[in-house]
GUTOR-453482 format. One record per residue (C-alpha): residue in three letters; z, y, x. Coordinates in steps of 0.25 Angstrom, whole numbers, plus 5000, padded with zeros to 4 digits. Layout:
{node ALA {Z Y X}}
...
END
This chain:
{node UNK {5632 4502 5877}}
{node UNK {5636 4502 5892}}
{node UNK {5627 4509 5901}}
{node UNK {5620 4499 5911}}
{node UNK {5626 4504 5923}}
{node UNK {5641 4505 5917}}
{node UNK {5637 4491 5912}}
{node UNK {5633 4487 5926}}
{node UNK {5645 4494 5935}}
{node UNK {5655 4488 5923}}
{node UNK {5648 4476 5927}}
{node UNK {5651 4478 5942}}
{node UNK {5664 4482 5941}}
{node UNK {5669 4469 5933}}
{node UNK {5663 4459 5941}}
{node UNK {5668 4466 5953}}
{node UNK {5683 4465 5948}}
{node UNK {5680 4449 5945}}
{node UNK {5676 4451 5960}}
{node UNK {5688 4454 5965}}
{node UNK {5697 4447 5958}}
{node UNK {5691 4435 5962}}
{node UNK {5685 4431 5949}}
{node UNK {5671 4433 5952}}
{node UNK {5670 4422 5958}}
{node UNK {5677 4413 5948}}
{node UNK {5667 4416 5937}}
{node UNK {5658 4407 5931}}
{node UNK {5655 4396 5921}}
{node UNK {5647 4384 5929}}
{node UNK {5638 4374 5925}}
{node UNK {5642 4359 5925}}
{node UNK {5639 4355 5937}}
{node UNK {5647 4342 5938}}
{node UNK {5649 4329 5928}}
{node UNK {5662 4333 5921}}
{node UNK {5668 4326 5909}}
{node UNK {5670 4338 5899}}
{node UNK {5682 4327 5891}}
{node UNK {5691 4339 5886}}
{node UNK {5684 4350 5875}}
{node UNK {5692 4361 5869}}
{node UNK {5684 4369 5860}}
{node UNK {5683 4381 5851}}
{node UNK {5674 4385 5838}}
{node UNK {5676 4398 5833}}
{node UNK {5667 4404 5820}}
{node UNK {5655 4412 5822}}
{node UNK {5656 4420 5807}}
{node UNK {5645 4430 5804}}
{node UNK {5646 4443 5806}}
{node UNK {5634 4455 5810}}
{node UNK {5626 4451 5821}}
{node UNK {5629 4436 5821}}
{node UNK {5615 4433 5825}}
{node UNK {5617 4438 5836}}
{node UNK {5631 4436 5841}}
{node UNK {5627 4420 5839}}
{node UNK {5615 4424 5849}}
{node UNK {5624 4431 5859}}
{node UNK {5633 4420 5859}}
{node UNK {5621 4410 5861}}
{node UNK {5619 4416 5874}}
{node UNK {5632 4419 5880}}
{node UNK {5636 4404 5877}}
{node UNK {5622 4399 5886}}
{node UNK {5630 4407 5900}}
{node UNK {5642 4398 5895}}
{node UNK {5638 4385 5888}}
{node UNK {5641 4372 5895}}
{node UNK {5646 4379 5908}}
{node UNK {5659 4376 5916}}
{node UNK {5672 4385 5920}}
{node UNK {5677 4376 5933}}
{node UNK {5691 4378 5935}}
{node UNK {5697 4391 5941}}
{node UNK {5684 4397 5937}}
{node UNK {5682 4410 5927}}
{node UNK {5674 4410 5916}}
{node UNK {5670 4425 5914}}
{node UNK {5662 4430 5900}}
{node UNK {5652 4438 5907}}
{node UNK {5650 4431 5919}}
{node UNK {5643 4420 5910}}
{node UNK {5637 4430 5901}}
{node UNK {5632 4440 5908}}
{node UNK {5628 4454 5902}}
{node UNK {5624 4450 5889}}
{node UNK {5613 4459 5888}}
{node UNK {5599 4459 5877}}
{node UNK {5590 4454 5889}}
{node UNK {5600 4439 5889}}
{node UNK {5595 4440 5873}}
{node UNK {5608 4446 5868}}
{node UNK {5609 4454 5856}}
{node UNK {5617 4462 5848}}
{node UNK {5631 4455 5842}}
{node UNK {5644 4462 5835}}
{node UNK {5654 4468 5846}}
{node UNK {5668 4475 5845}}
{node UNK {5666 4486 5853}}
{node UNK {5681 4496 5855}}
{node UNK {5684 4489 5843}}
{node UNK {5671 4493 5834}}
{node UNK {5661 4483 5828}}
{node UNK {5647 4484 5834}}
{node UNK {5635 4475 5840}}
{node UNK {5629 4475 5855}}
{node UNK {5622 4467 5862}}
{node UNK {5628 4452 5864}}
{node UNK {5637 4454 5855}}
{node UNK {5648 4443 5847}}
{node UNK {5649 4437 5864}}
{node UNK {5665 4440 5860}}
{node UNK {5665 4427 5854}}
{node UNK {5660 4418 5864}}
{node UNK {5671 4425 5874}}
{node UNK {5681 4424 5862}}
{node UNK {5678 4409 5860}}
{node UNK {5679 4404 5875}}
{node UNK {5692 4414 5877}}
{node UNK {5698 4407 5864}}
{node UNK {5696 4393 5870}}
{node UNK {5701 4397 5884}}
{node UNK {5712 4403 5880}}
{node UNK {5717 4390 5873}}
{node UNK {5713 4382 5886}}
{node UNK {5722 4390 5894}}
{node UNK {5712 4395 5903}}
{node UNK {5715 4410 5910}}
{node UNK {5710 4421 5904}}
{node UNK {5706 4431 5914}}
{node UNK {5699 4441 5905}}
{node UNK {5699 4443 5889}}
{node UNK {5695 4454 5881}}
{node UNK {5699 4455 5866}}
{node UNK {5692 4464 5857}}
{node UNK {5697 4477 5851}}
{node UNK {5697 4472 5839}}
{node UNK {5700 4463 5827}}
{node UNK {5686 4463 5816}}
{node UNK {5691 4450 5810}}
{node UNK {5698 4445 5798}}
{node UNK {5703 4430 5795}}
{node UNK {5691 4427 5787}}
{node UNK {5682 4433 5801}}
{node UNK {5690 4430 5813}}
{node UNK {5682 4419 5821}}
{node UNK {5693 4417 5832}}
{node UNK {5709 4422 5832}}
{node UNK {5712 4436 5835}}
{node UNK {5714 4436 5851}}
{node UNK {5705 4426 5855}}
{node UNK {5694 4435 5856}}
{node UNK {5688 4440 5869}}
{node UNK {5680 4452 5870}}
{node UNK {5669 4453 5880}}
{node UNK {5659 4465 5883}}
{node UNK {5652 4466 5897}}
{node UNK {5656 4466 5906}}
{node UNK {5670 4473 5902}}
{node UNK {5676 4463 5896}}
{node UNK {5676 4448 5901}}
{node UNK {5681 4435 5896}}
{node UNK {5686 4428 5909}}
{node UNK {5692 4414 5910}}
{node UNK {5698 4406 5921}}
{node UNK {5697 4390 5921}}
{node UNK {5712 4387 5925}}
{node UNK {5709 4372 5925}}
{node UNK {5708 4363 5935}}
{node UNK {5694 4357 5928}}
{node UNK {5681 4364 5924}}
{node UNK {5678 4368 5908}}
{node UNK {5665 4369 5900}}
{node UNK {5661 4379 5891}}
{node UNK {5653 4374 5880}}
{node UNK {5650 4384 5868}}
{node UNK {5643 4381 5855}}
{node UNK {5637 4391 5846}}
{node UNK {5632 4390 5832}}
{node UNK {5629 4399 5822}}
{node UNK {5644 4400 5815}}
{node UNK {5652 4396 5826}}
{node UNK {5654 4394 5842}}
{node UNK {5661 4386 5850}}
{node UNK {5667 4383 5862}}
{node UNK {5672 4373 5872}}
{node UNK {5679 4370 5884}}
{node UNK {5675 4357 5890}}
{node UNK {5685 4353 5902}}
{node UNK {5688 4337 5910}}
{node UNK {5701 4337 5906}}
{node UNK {5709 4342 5894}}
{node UNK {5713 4356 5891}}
{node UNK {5725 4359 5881}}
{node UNK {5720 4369 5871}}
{node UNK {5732 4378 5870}}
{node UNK {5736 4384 5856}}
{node UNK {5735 4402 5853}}
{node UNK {5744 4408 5845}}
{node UNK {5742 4423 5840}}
{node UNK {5751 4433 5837}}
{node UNK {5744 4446 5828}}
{node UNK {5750 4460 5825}}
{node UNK {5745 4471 5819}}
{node UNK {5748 4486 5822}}
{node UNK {5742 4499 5823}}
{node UNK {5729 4494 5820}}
{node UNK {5728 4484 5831}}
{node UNK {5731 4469 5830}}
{node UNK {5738 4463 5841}}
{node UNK {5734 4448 5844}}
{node UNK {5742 4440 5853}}
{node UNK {5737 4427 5858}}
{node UNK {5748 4418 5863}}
{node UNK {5746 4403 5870}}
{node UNK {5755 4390 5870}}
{node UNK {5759 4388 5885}}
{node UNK {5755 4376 5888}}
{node UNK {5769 4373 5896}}
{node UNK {5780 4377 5886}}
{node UNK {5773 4379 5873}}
{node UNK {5776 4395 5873}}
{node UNK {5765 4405 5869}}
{node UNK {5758 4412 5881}}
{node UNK {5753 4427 5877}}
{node UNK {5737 4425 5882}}
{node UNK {5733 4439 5876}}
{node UNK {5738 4450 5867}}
{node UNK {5725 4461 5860}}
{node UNK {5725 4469 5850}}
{node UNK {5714 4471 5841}}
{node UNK {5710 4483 5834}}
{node UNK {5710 4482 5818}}
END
């Protein structure tokens, strides 16, 4: 565990960077605030399987998804992980969930939030929108018959390190809407206007113990694959 004042000059010394590159300002999810007709939904369901300490990763999740639920990223605006979150500590009712810490299995407090960050950067980055900052993990625990979400679509995020940071390039405002049950979640981006939902293509190899996942999207102008990311996962 990070000592509470590495914790608190880590803390410092991010949102100062933010401040000087100017996206300080930009952060933020907002409430409705005016009558807007949400016409265009994309969403996105991925599983909730079992796995130890369900209970309270679904908890964790339940809470994280309340700062978020039914809020608006107004254009040019940046959605930031933390910045909605906050430090999710024990006295905001988190509890110990599974993490992937330097590439070992373990539990910490508010742990399984990996797959709420996954799930709104899988989305976005279908939409199109700018990723600004995006973590993956170290590495891959999953098989066919376990994986929730394709390999490189995850996005790590550990306070106040490692942020998932999203800029709204349209000209119109989106809504966050999430949905959680026990076996699954989901998400949506609700928008006035329509968004075209751009198709992933993955390309895996495997060498040295490490999996290398690149994540390729169809340009929206000539049809030709744009690399979005490349990682590599630790077997």
């Amino acid at each position: 565990m990070i000592s509470f004042l590495k914790l608190k000059i880590k803390t410092l010394q991010r949102w100062f960077a933010s401040i000087l590159k100017g996206d300080y300002f930009l952060f933020g999810l907002k409430p409705v605030k005016q009558d807007i007709h949400w016409c265009e939904e994309t969403r996105l369901t991925l599983p909730i399987l079992p796995s130890p300490l369900k209970e309270g990763k679904l908890r964790n999740l339940q809470i994280a998804i309340e700062n978020i639920n039914e809020r608006v990223l107004y254009p040019g605006r940046i959605f930031s992980f933390w910045n909605e979150i906050g430090n999710p500590t024990i006295g905001k009712g988190y509890t110990e969930g599974r993490v992937i810490r330097g590439g070992q299995v373990s539990s910490e407090v508010a742990g399984g939030l990996c797959q709420l960050s996954g799930i709104i950067y899988y989305l976005s980055l279908e939409l199109g929108l700018k990723i600004l900052e995006r973590f993956p993990h170290s590495r891959d625990l999953y098989n066919d018959e376990t994986r929730f979400t394709p390999l490189g679509t995850d996005a790590s995020v550990v306070y106040p390190t490692k942020d998932l940071r999203i800029k709204n390039t349209y000209p119109f405002p989106l809504l966050f809407s999430l949905d959680l049950k026990s076996t699954e979640l989901t998400f949506r981006i609700k928008s006035p206007s329509p968004i075209k939902r751009n198709k992933l293509h993955f390309k895996q190899t495997t060498k040295n113990g490490f999996s290398n996942v690149q994540v390729f999207l169809e340009s929206e102008e000539n049809g030709k694959r744009v690399l979005c990311s490349s990682d590599d996962y630790r077997l």
